[in-house]
C-alpha positions in Angstrom: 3.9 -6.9 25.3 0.6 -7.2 26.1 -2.0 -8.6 23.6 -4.3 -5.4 23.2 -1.6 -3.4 22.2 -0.5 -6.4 19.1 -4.0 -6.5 18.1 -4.7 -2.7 17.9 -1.3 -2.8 15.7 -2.4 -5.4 13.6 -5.9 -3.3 13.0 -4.2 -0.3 12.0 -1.8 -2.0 10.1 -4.4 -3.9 8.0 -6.3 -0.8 7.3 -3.3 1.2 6.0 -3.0 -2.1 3.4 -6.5 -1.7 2.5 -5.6 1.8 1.4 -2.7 0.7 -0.5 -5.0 -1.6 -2.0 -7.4 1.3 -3.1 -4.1 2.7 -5.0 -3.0 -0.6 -6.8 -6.9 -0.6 -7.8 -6.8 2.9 -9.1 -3.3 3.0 -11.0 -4.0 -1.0 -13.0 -6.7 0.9 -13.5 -9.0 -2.0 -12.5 -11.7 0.6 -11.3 -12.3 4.0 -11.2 -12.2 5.7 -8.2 -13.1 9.8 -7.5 -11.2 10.0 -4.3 -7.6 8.2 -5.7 -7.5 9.9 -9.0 -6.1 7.7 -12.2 -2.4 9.0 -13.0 0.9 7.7 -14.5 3.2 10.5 -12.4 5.1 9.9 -9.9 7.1 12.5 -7.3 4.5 14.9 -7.1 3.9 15.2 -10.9 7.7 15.3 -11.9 8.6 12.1 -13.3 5.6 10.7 -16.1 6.5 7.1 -16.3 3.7 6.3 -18.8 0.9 3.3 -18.2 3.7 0.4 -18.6 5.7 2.2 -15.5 2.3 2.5 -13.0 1.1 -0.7 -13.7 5.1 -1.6 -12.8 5.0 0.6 -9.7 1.4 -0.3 -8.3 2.2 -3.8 -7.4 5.6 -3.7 -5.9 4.4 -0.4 -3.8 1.7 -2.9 -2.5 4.0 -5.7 -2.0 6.7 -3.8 -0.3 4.4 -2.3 2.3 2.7 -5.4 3.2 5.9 -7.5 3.2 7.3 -4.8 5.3 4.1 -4.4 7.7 4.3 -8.5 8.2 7.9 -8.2 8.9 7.3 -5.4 11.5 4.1 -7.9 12.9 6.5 -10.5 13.4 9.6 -8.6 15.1 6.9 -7.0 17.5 5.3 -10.1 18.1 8.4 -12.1 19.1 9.4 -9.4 22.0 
């Protein structure tokens, strides 16, 4: 696989974890951010898990995403 093609990966790949940093930020809440509104729902406002249950769900959405991003790295990486 050529090397562009690995780097442009890794690029979009980092910015979509920067996002999902902007979330964890927002639902701690850590800061407050206008364009990632502050809220303890989750499935499109059905389930209200409370502030204990977002500040449960934050990290491990940002974990699981970049654990699953460096996984993905690494498989493409070794073709």
């Amino acid at each position: 696989m050529p090397a562009i093609v690995l780097y442009i990966a890794a690029f979009i790949i980092f910015m979509h974890d920067l996002v999902q940093l902007l979330y964890f930020v927002s639902y701690w809440p850590i800061a407050e951010l206008e364009e990632v509104p502050y809220k303890t729902t989750l499935l499109n406002g059905r389930w209200d898990i409370g502030l204990g249950g977002i500040r449960l769900f934050a990290p491990a959405r940002v974990c699981d995403n970049v654990l699953s991003h460096i996984t993905l790295f690494h498989l493409t990486a070794s073709v």
